[in-house]
C-alpha positions, 0 to 999 in steps of 0.5 A, spaced: 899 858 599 903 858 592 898 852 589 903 850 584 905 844 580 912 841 579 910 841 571 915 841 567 913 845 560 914 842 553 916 848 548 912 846 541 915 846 535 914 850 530 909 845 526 905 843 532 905 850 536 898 854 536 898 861 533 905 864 535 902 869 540 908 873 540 908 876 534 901 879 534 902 886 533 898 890 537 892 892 535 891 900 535 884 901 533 881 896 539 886 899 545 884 906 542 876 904 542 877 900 549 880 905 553 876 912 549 870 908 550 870 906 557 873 913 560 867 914 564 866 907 567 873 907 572 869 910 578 867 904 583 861 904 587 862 902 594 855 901 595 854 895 591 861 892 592 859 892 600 852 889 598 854 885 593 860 881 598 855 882 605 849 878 601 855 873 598 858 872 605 850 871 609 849 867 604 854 863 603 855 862 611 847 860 612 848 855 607 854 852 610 851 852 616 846 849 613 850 844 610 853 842 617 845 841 620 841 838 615 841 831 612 841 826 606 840 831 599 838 837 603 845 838 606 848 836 600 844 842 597 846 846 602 853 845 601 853 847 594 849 853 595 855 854 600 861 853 595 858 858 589 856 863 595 862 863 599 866 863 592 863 869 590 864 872 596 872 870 595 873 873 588 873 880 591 880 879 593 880 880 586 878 887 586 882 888 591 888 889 587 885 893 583 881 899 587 884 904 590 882 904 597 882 911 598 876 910 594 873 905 597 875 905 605 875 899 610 872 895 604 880 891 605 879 891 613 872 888 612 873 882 606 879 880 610 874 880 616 869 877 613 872 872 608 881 872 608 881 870 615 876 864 616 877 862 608 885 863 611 886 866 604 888 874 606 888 880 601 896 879 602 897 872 598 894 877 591 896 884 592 902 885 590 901 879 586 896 879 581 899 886 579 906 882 576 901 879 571 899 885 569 905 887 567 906 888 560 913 885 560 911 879 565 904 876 563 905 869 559 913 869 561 917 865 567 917 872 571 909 872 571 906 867 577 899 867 574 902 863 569 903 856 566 903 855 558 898 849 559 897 848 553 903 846 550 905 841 556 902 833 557 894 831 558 896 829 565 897 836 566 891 838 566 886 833 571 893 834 575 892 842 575 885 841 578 884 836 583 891 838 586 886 844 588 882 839 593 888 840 598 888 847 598 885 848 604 890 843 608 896 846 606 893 853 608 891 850 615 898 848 615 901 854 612 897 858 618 897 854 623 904 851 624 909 854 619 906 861 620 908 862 627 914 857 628 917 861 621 916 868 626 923 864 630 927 860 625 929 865 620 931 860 614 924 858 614 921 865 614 924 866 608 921 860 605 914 861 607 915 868 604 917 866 598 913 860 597 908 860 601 903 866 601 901 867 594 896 865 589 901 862 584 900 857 579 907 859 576 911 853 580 918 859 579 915 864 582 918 867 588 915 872 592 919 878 594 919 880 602 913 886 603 915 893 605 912 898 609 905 899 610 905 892 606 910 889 610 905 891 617 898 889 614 902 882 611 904 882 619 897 883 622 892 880 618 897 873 617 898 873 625 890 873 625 889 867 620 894 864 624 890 865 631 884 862 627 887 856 623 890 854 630 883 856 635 879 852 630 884 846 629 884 846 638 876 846 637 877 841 633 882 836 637 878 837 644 871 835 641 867 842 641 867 842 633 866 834 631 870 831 626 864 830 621 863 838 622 870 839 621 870 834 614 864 837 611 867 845 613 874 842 609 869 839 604 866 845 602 872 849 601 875 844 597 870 845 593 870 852 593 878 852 591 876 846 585 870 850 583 876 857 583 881 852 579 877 849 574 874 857 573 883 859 572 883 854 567 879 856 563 880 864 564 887 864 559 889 859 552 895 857 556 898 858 549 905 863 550 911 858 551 915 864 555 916 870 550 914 877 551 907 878 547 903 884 546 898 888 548 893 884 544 896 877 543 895 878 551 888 880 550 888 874 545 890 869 549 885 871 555 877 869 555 871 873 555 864 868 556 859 874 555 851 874 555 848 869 553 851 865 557 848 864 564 852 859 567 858 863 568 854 868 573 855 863 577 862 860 575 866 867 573 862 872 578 865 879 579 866 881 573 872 874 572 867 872 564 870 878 562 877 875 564 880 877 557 877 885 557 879 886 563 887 884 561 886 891 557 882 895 562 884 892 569 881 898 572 874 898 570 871 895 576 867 889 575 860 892 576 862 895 570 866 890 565 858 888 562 858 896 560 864 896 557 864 890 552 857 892 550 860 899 548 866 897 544 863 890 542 858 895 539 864 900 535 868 895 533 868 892 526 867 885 525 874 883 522 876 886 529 881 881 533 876 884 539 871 879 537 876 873 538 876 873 546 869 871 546 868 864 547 860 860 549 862 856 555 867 852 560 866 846 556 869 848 549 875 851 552 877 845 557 876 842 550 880 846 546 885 847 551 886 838 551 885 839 544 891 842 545 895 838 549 893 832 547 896 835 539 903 836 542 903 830 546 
């Protein structure tokens, strides 16, 4: 589902817009040190990427169940544990973009079982996605789809941002369940569904191109069985054998497990390019780490999302390694180094920075 908002941005004027992002040059001490320092650290380790999603998903469906038996504060806990488990175990698609799935066989075909199609969030609303936000070229411009300069629009935009996310799931119900099997008739609707229907953009601009081969087949399998499952789960529903309240509370947790992914998005960039090409290093800058010793973004970042800014410059790092390479080049950089700059203590003081910001310009 493209989660966008029709926000219109507001380009700052030159006294009152941030640090001109765009004309950071490179650094090419920190690019050398990052990609010297971490040549050993591109090697995945399919054992731990199926422990780590295997023990997220029992957790986070024992705890849903839970949520959907217990009463009164048990159950409310139940469901929290849920949404941080189950969002965990959502955050590999993440990953998928990124691995090389020979490397890791099955692993795709098995996130998709165990999460994309129940949480109707298959592989394919990312892959061939997320990669356009990598682009050199493309990241903080009208062509990237994981961009908005957030920063630079109306306050209104940010609560609006978040609480939008809250409908996630019925729009993907809808998306599966009756766009996804009517579009397989109606050409005209196909094509809107394709373009603005099945990715996970927050740039409003964005329209998605048609898959191609081997693409183009998995798209089709894993789509029809998200749109089997979102239409049995709705019959399950409207005959009884799933009560409403199950259904509400099953509709309650992945809300929460879409805010908790939104609010994390939020705080994952400055928001602060209103739309020109930038560096390697003004993206680096734009971008969040949350590193030790902060804990709470074990829960809020997890799968290597606290080391969003890192990432930016070494996207095929896996994320069981991130921790290792900030260490290392935190360690081999100078202090003066614009390395340091993307490490920020926590969520609060980046959602200040960026109203702040907004605030400023409005």
């Amino acid at each position: 589902m493209n989660t966008t908002l029709p926000l219109n941005a507001r380009r700052a004027t030159a006294e009152a817009a941030p640090t001109p992002r765009l004309r950071i040059a490179d650094d090419k001490a920190m690019l050398r040190a990052a990609a010297e320092l971490t040549r050993d650290l591109h090697a995945p380790r399919p054992r731990l990427y199926w422990a780590d999603l295997l023990a997220s998903v029992t957790v986070g469906y024992i705890a849903l169940a839970g949520a959907l038996m217990l009463t009164g504060g048990w159950a409310v806990a139940a469901g929290v544990v849920a949404v941080i488990a189950l969002y965990r175990a959502l955050s590999f698609i993440h990953e998928l973009t990124h691995l090389k799935h020979s490397v890791m066989p099955g692993f795709r075909l098995g996130w998709n079982a165990l999460v994309g199609v129940p949480m109707l969030t298959p592989s394919f609303m990312y892959e061939g996605v997320h990669n356009l936000h990598h682009a050199k070229t493309r990241y903080g411009t009208v062509d990237d789809p994981e961009y908005l300069p957030l920063a630079l629009m109306k306050p209104w935009t940010l609560p609006a941002f978040i609480v939008i996310a809250a409908l996630a799931p019925v729009g993907l119900l809808i998306r599966y369940a009756i766009l996804a099997p009517i579009s397989a008739i109606v050409p005209g609707l196909r094509t809107l569904v394709v373009e603005r229907y099945s990715a996970l953009a927050i740039n409003p601009h964005f329209r998605r191109r048609a898959p191609e081969g081997e693409a183009k087949r998995l798209w089709h399998r894993t789509e029809a069985a998200a749109s089997v499952w979102a239409i049995a789960l709705i019959a399950l529903v409207a005959t009884g054998v799933i009560p409403l309240k199950a259904f509400a509370i099953i509709l309650v947790v992945s809300s929460g497990v879409a805010l908790l992914n939104q609010v994390r998005t939020l705080v994952a960039h400055l928001w602060e390019n209103d739309g020109e090409p930038m560096s390697v290093t003004a993206q680096y800058l734009d971008s969040v780490n949350v590193p030790p010793p902060a804990t709470l973004p074990v829960l809020w970042a997890p799968v290597g999302l606290r080391y969003h800014a890192l990432h930016h410059l070494l996207p095929g790092v896996p994320y069981h390694a991130l921790g290792e390479a900030h260490r290392r080049i935190t360690a081999a950089v100078d202090e003066g180094s614009p390395y340091h700059k993307a490490s920020y203590k926590g969520m609060p003081g980046l959602i200040a920075k960026i109203a702040r910001s907004t605030m400023r310009l409005g």
